[in-house]
C-alpha positions as a printed NumPy array, in Angstrom:
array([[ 66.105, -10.885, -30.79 ],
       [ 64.653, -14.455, -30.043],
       [ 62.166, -16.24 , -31.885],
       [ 60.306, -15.73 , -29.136],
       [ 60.284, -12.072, -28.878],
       [ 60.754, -11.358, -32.808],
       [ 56.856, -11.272, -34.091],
       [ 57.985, -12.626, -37.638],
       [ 59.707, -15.367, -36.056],
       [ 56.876, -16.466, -33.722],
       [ 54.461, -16.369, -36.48 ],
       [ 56.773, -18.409, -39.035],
       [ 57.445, -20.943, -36.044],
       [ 53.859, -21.254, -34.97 ],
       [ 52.728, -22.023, -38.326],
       [ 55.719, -24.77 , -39.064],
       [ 55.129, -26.252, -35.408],
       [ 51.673, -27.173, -36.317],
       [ 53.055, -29.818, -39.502],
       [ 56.427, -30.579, -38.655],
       [ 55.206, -32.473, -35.774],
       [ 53.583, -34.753, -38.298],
       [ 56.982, -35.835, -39.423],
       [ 56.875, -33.496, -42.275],
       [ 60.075, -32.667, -42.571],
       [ 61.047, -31.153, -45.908],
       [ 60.401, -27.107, -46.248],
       [ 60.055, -25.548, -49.657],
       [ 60.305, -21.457, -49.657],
       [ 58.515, -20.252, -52.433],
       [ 61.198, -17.461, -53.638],
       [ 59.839, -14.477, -56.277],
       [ 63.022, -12.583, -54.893],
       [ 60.585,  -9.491, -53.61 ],
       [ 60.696,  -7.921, -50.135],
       [ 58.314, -10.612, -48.474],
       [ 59.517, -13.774, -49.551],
       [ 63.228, -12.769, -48.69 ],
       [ 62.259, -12.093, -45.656],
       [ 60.316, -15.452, -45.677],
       [ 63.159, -17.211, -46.918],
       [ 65.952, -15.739, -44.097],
       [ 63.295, -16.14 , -41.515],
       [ 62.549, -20.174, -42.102],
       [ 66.553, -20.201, -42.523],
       [ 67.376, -19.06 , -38.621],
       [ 64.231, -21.535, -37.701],
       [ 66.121, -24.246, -39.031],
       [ 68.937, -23.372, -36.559],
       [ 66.711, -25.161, -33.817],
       [ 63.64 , -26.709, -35.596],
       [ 64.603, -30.438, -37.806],
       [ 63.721, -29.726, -41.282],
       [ 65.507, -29.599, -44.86 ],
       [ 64.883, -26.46 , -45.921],
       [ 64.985, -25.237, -49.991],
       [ 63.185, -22.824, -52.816],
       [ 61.799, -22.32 , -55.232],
       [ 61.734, -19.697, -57.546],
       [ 59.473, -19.854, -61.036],
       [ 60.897, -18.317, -64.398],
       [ 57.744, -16.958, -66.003],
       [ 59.797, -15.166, -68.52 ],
       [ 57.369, -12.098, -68.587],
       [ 59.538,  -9.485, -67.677],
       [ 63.08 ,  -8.285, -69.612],
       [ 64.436,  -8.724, -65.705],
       [ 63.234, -12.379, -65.178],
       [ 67.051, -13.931, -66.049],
       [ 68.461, -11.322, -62.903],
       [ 65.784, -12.362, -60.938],
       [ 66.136, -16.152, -61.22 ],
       [ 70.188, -15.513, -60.936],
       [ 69.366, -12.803, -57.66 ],
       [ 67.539, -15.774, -55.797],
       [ 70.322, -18.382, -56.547],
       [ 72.479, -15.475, -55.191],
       [ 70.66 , -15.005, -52.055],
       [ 69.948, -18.742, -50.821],
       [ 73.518, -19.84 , -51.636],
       [ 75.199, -17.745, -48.402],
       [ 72.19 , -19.604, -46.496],
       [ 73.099, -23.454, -47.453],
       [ 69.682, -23.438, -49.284],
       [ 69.633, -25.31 , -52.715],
       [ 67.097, -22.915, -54.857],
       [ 65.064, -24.808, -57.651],
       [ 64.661, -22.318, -60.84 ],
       [ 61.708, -23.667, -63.278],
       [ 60.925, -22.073, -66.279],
       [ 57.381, -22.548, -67.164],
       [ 56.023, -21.281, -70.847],
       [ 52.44 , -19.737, -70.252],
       [ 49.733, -21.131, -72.329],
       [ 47.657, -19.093, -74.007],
       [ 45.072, -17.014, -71.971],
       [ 41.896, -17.731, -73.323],
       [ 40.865, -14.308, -72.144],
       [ 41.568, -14.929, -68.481],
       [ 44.175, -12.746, -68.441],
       [ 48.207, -13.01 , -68.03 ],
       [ 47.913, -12.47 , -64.278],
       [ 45.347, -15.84 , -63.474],
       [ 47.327, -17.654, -66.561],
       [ 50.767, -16.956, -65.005],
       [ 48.94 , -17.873, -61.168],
       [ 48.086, -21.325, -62.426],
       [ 51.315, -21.605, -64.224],
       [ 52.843, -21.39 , -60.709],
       [ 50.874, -23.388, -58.994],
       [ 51.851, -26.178, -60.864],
       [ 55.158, -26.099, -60.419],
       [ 54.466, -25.502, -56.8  ],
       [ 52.678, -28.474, -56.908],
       [ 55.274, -30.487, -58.752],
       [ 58.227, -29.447, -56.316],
       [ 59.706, -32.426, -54.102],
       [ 58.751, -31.363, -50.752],
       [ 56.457, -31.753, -47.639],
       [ 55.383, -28.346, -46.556],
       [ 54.783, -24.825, -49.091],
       [ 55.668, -21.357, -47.384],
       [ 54.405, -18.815, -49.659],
       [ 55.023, -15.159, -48.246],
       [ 51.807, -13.384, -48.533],
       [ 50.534, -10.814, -45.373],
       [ 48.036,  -8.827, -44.36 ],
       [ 48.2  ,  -6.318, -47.006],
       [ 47.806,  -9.275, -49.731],
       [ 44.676, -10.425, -47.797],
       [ 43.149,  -6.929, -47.511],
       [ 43.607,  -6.33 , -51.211],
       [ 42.344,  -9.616, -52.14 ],
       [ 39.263,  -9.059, -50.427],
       [ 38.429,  -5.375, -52.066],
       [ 39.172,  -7.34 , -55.585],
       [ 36.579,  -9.884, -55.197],
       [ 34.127,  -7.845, -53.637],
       [ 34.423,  -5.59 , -56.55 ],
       [ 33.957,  -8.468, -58.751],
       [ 30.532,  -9.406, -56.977],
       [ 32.128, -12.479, -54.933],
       [ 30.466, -14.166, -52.03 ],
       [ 31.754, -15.365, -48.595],
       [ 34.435, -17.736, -50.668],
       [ 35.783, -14.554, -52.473],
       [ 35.625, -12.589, -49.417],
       [ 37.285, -15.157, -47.759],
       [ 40.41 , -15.295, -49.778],
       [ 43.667, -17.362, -49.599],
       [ 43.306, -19.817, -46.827],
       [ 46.159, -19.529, -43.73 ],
       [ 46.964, -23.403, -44.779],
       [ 45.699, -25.673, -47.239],
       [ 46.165, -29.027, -48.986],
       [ 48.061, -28.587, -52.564],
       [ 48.296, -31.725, -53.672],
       [ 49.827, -34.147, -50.355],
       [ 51.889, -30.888, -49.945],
       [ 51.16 , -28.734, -46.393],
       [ 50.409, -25.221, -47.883],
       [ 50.897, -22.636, -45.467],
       [ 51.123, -18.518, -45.642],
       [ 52.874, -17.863, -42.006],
       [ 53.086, -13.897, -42.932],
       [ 49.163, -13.565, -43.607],
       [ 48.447, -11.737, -39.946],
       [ 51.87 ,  -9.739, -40.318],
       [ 51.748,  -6.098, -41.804],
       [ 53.641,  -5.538, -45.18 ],
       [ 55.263,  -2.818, -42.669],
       [ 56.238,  -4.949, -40.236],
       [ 58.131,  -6.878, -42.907],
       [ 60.109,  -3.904, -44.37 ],
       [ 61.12 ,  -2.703, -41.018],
       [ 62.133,  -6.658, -40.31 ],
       [ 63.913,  -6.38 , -44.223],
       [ 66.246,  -3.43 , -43.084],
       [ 67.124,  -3.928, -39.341],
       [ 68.134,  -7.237, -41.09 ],
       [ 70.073,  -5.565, -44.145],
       [ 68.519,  -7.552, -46.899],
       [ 68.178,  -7.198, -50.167],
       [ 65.437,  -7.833, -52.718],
       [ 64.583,  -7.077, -56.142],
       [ 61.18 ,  -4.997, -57.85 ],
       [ 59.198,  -6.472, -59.829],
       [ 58.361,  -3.407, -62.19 ],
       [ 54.834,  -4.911, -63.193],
       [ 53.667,  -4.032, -59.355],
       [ 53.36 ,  -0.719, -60.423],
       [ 51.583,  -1.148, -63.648],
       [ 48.123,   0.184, -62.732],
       [ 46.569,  -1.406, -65.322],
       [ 46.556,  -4.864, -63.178],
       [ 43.323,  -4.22 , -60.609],
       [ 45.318,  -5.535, -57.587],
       [ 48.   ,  -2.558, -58.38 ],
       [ 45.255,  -0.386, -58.6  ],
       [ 43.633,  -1.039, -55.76 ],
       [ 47.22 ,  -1.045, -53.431],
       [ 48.116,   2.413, -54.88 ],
       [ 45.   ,   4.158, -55.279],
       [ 42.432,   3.021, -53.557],
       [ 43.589,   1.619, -50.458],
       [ 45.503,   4.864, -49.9  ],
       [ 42.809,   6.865, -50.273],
       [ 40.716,   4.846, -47.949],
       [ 43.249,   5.164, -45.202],
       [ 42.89 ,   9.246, -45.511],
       [ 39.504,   8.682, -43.761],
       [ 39.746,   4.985, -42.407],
       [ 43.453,   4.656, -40.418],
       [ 43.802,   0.93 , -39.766],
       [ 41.801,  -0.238, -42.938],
       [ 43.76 ,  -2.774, -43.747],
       [ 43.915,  -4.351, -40.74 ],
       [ 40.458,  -3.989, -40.221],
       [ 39.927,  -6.031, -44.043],
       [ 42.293,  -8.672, -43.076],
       [ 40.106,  -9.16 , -39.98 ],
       [ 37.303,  -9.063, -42.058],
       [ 38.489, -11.73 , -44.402],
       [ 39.194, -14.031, -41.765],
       [ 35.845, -13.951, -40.282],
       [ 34.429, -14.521, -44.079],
       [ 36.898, -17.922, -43.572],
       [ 34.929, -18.629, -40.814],
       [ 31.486, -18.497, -42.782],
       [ 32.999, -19.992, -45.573],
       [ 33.616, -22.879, -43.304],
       [ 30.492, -23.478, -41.582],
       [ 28.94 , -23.171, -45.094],
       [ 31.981, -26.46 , -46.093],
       [ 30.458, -28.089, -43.198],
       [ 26.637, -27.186, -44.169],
       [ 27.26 , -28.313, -47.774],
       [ 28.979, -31.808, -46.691],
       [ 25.807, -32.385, -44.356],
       [ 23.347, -31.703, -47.481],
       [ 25.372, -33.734, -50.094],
       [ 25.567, -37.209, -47.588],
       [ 21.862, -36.458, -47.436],
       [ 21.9  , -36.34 , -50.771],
       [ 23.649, -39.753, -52.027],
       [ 22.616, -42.726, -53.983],
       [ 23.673, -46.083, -53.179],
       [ 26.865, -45.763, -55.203],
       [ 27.988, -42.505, -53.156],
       [ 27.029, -40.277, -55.482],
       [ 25.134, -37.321, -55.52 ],
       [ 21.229, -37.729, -56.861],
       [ 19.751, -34.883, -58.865],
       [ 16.359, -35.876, -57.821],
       [ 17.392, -35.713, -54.027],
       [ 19.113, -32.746, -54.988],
       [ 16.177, -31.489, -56.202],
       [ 14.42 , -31.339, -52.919],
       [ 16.494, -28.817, -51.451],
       [ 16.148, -25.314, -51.087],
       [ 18.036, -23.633, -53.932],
       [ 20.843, -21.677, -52.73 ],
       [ 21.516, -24.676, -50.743],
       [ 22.231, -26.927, -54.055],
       [ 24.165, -23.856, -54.843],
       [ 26.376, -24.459, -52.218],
       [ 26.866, -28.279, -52.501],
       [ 27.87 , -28.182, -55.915],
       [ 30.41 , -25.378, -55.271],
       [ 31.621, -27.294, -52.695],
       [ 31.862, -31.045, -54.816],
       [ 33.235, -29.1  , -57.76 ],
       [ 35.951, -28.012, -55.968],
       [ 36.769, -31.379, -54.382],
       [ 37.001, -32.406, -57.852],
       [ 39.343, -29.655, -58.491],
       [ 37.182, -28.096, -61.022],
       [ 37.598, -24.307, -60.571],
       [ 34.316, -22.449, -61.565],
       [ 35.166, -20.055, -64.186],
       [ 32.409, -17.544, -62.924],
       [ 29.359, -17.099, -60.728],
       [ 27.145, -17.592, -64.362],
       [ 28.119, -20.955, -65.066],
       [ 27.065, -22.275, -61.776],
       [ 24.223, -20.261, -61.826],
       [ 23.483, -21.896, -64.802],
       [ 24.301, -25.484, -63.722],
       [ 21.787, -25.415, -61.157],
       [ 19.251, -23.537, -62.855],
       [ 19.202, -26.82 , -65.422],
       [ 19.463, -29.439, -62.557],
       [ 16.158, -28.63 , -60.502],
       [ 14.533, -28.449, -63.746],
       [ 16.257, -31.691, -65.178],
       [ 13.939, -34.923, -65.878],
       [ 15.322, -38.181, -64.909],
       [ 15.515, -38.948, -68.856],
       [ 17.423, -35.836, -69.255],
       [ 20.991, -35.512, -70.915],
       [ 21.939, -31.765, -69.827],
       [ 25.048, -30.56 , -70.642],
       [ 27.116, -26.991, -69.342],
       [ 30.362, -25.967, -69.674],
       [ 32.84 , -24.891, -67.018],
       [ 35.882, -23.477, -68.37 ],
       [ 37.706, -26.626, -70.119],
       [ 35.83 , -29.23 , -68.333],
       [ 32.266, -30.255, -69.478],
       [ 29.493, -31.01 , -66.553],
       [ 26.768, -33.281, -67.739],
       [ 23.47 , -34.629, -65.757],
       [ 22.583, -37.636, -66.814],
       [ 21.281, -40.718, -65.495],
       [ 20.332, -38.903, -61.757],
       [ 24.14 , -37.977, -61.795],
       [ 26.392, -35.314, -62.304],
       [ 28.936, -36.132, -64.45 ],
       [ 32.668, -34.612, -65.247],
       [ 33.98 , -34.511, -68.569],
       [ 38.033, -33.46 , -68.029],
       [ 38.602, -34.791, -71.757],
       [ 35.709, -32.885, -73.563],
       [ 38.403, -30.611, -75.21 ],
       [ 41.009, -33.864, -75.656],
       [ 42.385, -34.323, -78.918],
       [ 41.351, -37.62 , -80.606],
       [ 43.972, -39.139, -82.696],
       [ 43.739, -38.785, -86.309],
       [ 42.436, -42.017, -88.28 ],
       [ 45.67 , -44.413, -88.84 ],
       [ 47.092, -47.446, -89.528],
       [ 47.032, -49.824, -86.472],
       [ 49.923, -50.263, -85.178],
       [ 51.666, -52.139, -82.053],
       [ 51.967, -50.685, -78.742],
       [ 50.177, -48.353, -76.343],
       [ 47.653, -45.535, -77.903],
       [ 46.222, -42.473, -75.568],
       [ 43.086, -41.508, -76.252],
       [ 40.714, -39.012, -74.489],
       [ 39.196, -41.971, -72.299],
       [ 41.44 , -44.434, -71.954],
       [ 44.447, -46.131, -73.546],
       [ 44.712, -48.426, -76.622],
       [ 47.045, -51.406, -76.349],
       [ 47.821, -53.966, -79.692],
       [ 50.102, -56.332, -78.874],
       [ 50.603, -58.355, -82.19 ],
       [ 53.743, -58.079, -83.401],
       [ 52.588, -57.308, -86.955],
       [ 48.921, -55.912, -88.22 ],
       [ 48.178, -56.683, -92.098],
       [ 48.093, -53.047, -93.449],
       [ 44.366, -52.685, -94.237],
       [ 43.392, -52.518, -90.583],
       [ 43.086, -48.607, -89.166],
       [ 42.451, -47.304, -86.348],
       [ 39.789, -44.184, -85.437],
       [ 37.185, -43.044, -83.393],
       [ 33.587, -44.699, -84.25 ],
       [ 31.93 , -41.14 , -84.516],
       [ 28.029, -41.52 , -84.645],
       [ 25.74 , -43.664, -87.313],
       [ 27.53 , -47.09 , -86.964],
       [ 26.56 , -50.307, -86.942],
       [ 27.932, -53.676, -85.549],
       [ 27.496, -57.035, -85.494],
       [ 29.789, -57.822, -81.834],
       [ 30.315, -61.789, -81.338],
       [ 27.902, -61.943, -77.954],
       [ 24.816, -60.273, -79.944],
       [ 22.819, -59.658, -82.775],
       [ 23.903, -56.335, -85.233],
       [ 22.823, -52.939, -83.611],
       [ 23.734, -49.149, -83.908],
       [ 27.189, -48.991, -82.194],
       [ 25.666, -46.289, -79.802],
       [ 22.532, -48.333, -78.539],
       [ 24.888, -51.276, -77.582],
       [ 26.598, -48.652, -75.714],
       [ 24.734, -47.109, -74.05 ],
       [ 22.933, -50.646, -72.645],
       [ 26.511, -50.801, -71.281],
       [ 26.441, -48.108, -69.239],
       [ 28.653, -45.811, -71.208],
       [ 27.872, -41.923, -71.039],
       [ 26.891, -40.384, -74.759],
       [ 29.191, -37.962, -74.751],
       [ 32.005, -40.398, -74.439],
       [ 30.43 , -43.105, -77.085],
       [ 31.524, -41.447, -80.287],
       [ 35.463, -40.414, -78.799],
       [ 35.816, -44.565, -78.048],
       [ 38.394, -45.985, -80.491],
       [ 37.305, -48.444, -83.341],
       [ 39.38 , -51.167, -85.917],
       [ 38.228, -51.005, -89.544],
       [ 39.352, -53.389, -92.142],
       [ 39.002, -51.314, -95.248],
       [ 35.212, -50.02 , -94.97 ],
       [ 34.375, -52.734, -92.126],
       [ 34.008, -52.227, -88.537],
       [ 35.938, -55.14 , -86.897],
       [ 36.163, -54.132, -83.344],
       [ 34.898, -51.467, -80.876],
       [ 36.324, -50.371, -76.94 ],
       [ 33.893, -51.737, -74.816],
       [ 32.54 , -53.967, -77.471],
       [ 35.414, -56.517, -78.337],
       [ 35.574, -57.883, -81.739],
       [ 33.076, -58.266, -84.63 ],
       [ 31.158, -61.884, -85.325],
       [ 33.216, -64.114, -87.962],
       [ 36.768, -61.143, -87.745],
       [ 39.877, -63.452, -88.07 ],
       [ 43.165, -61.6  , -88.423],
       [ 46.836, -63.695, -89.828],
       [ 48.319, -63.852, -86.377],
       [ 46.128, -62.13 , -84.044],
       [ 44.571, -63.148, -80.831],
       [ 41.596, -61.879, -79.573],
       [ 43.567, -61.13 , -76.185],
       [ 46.091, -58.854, -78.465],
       [ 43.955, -55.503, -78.495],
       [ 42.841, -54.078, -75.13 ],
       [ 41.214, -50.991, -73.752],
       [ 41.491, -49.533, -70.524],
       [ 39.115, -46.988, -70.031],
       [ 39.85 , -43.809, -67.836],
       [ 37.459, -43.535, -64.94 ],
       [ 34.483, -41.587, -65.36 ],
       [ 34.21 , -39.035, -62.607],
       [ 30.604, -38.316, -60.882],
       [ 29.879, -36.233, -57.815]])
C-alpha cells in the first residue's frame, strides 16, 4: 500500500510535510516500545524512503517497572534492523511532592525530550489518548484548556512537537501493527486501575460505548473543537494583556484591574504559561487574581504556584523561579565563581586574608557603602530597585563581625583589603522576570 492510500502513512506524512519544508531536517521518534509508538517508529522509517530527514529515538529509562532494562534493550532491538540510532536515557524521578508518580515521571520525560538533539518530536498518541484525556480533566473540573488536551503540534523548546496519530483510532493502529507483523512490548502498569487514565480506558469508556457506539470518536472531536476555543480565548487574552502594558512591556495591575474578572483570569493563565510556569491547580490562580484586583499600588502580595513564587509589587507581577533555591552556607571567601539563587559571585584575587566570609545579608543590617551615608542594607535596596523578596538572599563580605561589601551595593566606606582591587569581586545578577 502507498503512502498515499495507507491512512497511517498519509497522516504521519501530512504532519512531517508541514515542518520539514522549513529545513527541519532531523526526526526524533519518541520510542516507549508499546503498540503505538512502534508503529510510529516503522511508519516515519518507510517515510524516510522518499522524504530528506535523519531519522532517530528515543526511548526514556524511568526505572519504575522490574521490565524497564527489556524494554530499553527491546527498542535498541527494534530500531537497529531499521538503520535508526535509538538514544536510551535514564532519568531518576524526584520526589513527588504529592503530585503523583504518573505527572512526576511525565515531566521527567519531557525533559529529556526536550534535551534530545533534534529538530522535530513525534510522540505516538491517537484518538483514544485524546478521548481519555478529555473525560480525565473534565472529571477533575477543567475548563476549555483541560478539555482541550494535548495540542496536534507545539513548540517544546526550538523543537517542532508534533502527535501525527492523534485523529487515528488505537484500532486502526493494531490492525496497521499486525498486517505489518510487529512486535511490541506491555507495559504492565496500563492495567493497574488504580491510575485514573486506566480506569477510565477499561471501565468507563467501555461502558459508555454499550449505549454510545462511536464515543470516542465523538470525544476526540469534541476535544478538538475545545482547541479551537482554547485558541480564540489565546488570541482574546493577547488582545487584553497589550491593552494592558506599561511603558516597559509589562503587564500593569492597575490596568489589569479594569477588566472584567474572568477576563484577568484568562490573561494571566495565558502569561504564566508563556513563562513556562505550569499552574499547579485552578485554586492558586483563583487565588492570584482574587489578591490582584484587590491589590493597592503600595502593596507587596505574595502567592505560591507550585515551586515558583508570584509576587505583585510595584504595579507588576513578578516571578520568583529561585524562591525555593538553596543559599550557600556562610564561608570563607574564596576565589572563583559562586552560584547563588540570583545571580553569580565572582572574586578574582588570587588570595583573600582568612577573616573575610562570605553569606547572605539576611534582614536588620546596616551599611555605610562608599557613594552614601550609613543606612539599613534593605532601604538602600530597595531605592535601587531591587524586589524584597530577593534583598535578604543577595550575597554579603564580612570581615569578622563587619559588613564590608554588599551585591548591588559595592564596597563599604574606608574597606582596604592586602591585595585586593575593588574590580576583584563582582555580581551578576539573574534577571528578574515580570509579566
Amino acid at each position: 500500500m502507498t503512502a498515499g492510500a495507507d491512512p497511517i502513512l498519509r497522516s504521519v506524512r501530512r504532519a512531517l510535510a508541514g515542518v520539514t519544508s522549513d529545513g527541519c531536517s532531523r526526526v526524533v521518534v519518541a520510542l516507549s516500545g508499546g503498540m503505538d509508538s512502534v508503529v510510529l517508529l516503522h511508519a516515519v522509517a518507510r517515510l524516510r524512503q522518499t522524504c530528506a530527514f535523519e531519522l532517530t529515538a528515543i526511548h526514556v529509562h524511568h526505572g519504575l517497572s522490574p521490565n524497564a532494562d527489556q524494554w530499553a534493550t527491546f527498542c535498541q532491538s527494534i530500531c537497529a534492523p531499521l538503520d535508526v540510532p535509538c538514544h536510551v536515557v535514564r532519568v531518576t524521578l524526584a520526589e513527588t511532592t504529592g503530585q503523583g508518580v504518573e505527572r512526576t515521571a511525565r515531566e521527567a520525560r519531557y525533559a529529556a525530550f526536550q534535551a534530545v538533539d533534534g529538530d522535530i518530536l513525534c510522540l505516538a498518541h491517537h484518538q483514544n489518548d485524546r478521548a481519555e484525556t478529555l473525560l480525565l480533566n473534565l472529571f477533575r473540573g477543567a475548563g476549555v484548556q483541560g478539555l482541550a488536551g494535548a495540542p496536534d503540534q507545539r513548540y517544546l523548546a526550538s523543537k517542532h512537537l508534533l502527535r501525527p496519530l492523534i485523529d487515528i483510532p488505537r484500532a486502526d493502529l493494531l490492525v496497521w501493527a499486525n498486517v505489518h507483523q510487529l512486535q511490541w512490548i506491555e507495559d504492565e502498569s496500563n492495567q493497574d486501575l488504580r491510575f485514573r487514565r486506566n480506569y477510565i480506558r477499561h471501565r468507563v469508556l467501555p461502558a459508555v460505548s454499550e449505549q454510545f457506539p462511536g464515543v470516542v470518536r465523538v470525544l476526540a472531536r469534541t476535544a478538538g473543537l475545545m482547541q479551537e476555543q482554547a485558541g480564540l480565548l489565546d488570541r482574546l487574552a493577547e488582545q487584553d494583556a497589550l491593552s494592558c502594558r506599561n511603558d516597559a512591556g509589562h503587564l500593569s495591575v492597575r490596568q489589569l484591574q479594569a477588566l472584567p474578572l474572568a477576563a484577568v483570569k484568562n490573561v494571566l493563565r495565558v502569561m504564566l504559561a508563556r513563562a513556562a510556569l505550569q499552574i499547579p491547580a485552578a485554586v492558586r490562580l483563583e487565588a492570584l487574581v482574587n489578591q490582584l484586583m484587590v491589590a493597592r499600588p503600595e502593596s507587596e502580595i505574595f502567592v505560591r504556584m507550585g515551586a515558583v513564587g508570584v509576587h505583585i509589587w510595584r504595579d507588576q507581577i513578578w516571578l520568583d523561579p529561585a524562591m525555593n533555591g538553596k543559599l550557600p552556607a556562610s564561608q570563607l571567601l574564596q576565589s572563583g565563581p559562586q552560584v547563588w539563587p540570583d545571580g553569580i559571585l565572582t572574586c578574582d584575587a588570587k588570595r583573600w586574608p582568612s577573616c573575610v566570609t562570605v553569606a547572605a545579608i539576611g534582614h536588620g543590617h546596616r551599611f555605610h557603602p562608599r557613594t552614601r551615608c550609613r543606612a539599613a542594607v534593605g532601604e538602600m535596596l530597595r531605592e535601587r530597585g531591587i524586589p524584597p523578596w530577593v534583598r535578604p538572599r543577595l550575597p554579603g563580605l564580612w570581615s569578622g563581625a563587619s559588613l564590608i561589601w554588599v551585591a548591588g551595593l559595592g564596597w563599604g566606606e574606608g574597606v582596604v583589603i592586602d591585595d585586593v582591587t575593588e574590580g576583584d569581586v563582582t555580581w551578576q545578577a539573574a534577571p528578574w522576570v515580570v509579566l
